[in-house]
FITORKE-133431 format. One record per residue (C-alpha): x, y, z; residue number from 1. Coordinates in Angstrom, 3 decimals, always signed. Example, Ala and Ser with C-alpha at 12.3 -4.5 7.8 and 13.67 -1.06 7.14 Angstrom:
BEGIN
<site><xx>+12.300</xx><yy>-4.500</yy><zz>+7.800</zz><seq>1</seq></site>
<site><xx>+13.670</xx><yy>-1.060</yy><zz>+7.140</zz><seq>2</seq></site>
This chain:
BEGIN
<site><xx>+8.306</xx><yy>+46.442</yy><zz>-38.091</zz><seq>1</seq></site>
<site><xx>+8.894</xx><yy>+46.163</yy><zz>-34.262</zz><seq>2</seq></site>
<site><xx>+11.160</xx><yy>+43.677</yy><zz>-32.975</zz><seq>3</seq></site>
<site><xx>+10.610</xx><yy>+42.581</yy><zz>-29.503</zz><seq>4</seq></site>
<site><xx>+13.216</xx><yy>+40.711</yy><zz>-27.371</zz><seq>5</seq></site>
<site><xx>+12.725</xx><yy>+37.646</yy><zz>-26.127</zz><seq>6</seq></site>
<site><xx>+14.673</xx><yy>+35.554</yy><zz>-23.780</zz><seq>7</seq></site>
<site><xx>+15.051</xx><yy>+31.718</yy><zz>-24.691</zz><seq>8</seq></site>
<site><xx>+16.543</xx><yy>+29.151</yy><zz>-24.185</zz><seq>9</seq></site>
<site><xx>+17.897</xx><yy>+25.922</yy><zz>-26.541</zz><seq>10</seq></site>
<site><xx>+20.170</xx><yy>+22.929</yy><zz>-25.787</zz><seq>11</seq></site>
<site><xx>+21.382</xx><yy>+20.506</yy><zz>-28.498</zz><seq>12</seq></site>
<site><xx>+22.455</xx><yy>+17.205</yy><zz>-26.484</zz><seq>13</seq></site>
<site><xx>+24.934</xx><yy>+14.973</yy><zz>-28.413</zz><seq>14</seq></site>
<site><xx>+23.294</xx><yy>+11.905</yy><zz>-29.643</zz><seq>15</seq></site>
<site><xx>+23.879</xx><yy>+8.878</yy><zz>-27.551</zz><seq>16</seq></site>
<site><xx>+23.006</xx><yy>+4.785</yy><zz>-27.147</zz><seq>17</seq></site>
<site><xx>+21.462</xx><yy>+5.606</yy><zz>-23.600</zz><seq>18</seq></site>
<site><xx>+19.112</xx><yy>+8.029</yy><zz>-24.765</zz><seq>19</seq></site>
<site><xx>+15.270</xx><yy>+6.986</yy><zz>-24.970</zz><seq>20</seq></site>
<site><xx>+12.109</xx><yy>+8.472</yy><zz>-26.406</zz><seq>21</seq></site>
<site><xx>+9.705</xx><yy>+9.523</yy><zz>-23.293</zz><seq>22</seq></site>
<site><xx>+7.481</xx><yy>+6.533</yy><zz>-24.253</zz><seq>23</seq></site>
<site><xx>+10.451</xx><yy>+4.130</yy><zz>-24.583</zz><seq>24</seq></site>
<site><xx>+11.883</xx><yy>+6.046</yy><zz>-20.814</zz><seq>25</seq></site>
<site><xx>+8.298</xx><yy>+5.608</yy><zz>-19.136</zz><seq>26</seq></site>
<site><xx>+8.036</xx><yy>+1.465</yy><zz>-20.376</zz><seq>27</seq></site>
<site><xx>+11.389</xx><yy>+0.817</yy><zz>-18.333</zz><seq>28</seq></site>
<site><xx>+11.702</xx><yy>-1.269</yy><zz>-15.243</zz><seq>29</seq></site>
<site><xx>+12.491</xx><yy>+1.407</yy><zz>-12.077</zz><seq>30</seq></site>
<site><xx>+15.351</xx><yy>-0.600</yy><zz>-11.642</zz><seq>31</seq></site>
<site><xx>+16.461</xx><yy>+0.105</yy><zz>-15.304</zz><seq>32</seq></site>
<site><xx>+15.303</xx><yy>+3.616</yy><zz>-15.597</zz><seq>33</seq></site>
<site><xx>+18.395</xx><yy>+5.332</yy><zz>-14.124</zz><seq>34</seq></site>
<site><xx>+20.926</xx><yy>+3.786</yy><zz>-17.071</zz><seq>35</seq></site>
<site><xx>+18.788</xx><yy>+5.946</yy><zz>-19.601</zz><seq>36</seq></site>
<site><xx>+17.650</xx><yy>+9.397</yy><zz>-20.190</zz><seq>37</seq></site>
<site><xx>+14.957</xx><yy>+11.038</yy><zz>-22.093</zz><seq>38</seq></site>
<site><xx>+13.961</xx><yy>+14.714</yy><zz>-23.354</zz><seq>39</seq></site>
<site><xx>+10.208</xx><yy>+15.655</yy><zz>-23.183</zz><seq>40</seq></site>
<site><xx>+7.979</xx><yy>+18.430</yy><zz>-23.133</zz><seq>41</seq></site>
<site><xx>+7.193</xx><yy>+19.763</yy><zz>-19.089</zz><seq>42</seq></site>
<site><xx>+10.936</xx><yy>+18.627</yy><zz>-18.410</zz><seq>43</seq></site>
<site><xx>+13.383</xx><yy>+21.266</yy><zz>-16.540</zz><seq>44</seq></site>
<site><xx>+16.711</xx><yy>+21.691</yy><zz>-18.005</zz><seq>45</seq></site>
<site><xx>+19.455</xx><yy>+23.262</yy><zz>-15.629</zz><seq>46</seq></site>
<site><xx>+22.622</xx><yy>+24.878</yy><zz>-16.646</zz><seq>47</seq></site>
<site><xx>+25.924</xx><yy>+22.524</yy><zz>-15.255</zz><seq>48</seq></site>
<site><xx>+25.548</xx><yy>+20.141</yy><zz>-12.884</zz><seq>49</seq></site>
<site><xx>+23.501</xx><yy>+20.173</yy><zz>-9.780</zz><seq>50</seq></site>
<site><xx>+22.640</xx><yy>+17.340</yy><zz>-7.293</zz><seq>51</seq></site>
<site><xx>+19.271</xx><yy>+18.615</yy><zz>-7.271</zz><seq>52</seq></site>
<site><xx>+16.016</xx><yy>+16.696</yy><zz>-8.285</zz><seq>53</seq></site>
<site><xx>+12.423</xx><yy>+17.696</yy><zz>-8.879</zz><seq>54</seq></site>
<site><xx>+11.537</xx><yy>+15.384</yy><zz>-5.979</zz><seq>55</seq></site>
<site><xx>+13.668</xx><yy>+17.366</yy><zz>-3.467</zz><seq>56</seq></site>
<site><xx>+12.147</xx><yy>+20.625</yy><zz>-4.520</zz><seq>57</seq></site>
<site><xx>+8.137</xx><yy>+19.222</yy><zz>-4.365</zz><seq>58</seq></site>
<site><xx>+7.779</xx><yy>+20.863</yy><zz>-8.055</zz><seq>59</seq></site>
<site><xx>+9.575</xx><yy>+22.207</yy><zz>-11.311</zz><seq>60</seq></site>
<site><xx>+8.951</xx><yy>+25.396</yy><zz>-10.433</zz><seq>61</seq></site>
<site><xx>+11.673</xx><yy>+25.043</yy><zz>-6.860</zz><seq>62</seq></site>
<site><xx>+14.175</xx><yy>+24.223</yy><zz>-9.839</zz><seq>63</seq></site>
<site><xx>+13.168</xx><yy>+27.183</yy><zz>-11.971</zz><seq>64</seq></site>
<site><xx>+13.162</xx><yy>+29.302</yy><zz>-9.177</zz><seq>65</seq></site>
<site><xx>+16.433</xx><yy>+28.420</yy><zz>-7.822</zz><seq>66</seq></site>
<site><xx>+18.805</xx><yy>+28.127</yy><zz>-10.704</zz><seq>67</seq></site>
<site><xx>+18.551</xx><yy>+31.257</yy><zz>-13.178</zz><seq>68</seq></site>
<site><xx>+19.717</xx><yy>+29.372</yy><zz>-16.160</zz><seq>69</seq></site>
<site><xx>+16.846</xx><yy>+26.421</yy><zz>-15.765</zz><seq>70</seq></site>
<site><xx>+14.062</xx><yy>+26.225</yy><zz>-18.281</zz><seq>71</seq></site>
<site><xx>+11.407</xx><yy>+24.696</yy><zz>-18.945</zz><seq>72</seq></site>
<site><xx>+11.149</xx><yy>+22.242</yy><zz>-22.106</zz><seq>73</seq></site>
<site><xx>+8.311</xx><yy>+23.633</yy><zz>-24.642</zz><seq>74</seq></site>
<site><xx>+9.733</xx><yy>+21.992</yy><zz>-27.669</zz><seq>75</seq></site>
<site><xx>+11.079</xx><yy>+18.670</yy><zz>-28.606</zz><seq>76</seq></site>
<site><xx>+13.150</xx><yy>+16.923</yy><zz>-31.536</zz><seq>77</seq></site>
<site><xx>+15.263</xx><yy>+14.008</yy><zz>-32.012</zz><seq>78</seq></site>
<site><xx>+17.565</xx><yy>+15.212</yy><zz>-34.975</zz><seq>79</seq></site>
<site><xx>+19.685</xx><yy>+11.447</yy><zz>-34.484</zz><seq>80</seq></site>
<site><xx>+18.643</xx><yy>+10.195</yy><zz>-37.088</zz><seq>81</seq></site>
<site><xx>+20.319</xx><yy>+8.515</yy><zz>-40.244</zz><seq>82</seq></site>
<site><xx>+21.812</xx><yy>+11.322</yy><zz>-42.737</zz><seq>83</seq></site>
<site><xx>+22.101</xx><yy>+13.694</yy><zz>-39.659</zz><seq>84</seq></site>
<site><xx>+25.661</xx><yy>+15.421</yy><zz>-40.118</zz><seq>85</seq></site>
<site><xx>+25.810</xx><yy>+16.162</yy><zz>-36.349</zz><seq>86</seq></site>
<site><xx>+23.205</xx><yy>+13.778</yy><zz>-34.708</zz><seq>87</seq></site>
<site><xx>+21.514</xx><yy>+15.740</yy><zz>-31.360</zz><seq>88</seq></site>
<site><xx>+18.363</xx><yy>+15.973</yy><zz>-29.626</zz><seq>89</seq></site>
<site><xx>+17.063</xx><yy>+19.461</yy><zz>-29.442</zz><seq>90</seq></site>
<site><xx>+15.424</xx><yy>+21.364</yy><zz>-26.459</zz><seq>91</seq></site>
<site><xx>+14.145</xx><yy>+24.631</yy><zz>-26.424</zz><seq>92</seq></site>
<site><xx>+11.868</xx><yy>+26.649</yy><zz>-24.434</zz><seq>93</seq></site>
């Protein structure tokens, strides 16, 4: 058996009351949408904080580019649910 190394990433985010699906997240008023946040496939995740946004970079791929620690989101789950010991939503690449 060969194993091959792989880089990738995964980020469990601490289940909270702001957090809504992507449908939920795309239904909101503009006005609205900023008090919220959502995890979906195509989304960039960046290491720390930055003041960047996809907007000021034209595309994902400025992000990705830029900051070595961004991914992009292949891989979705909401693992909030009821019975969950530690309640999360899960990212991965």
């Amino acid at each position: 058996m060969t194993l091959i190394s792989v880089d990738t990433h995964l980020v469990r985010i601490r289940a909270a009351e702001n957090y809504k699906s992507p449908d939920e997240w795309r239904r909101l008023p503009l006005d609205q949408a900023p008090l919220y946040f959502t995890l979906g496939k195509g989304d960039v995740i960046v290491k720390g904080e930055v003041e960047d946004s996809i907007p000021d970079n034209r595309s994902a791929s400025g992000i990705l580019s830029k900051y070595p620690d961004a991914f992009e989101v292949a891989e979705v789950k909401d693992n909030s649910g009821p019975g969950r010991f530690s309640a999360h939503y899960y990212g991965g690449d």
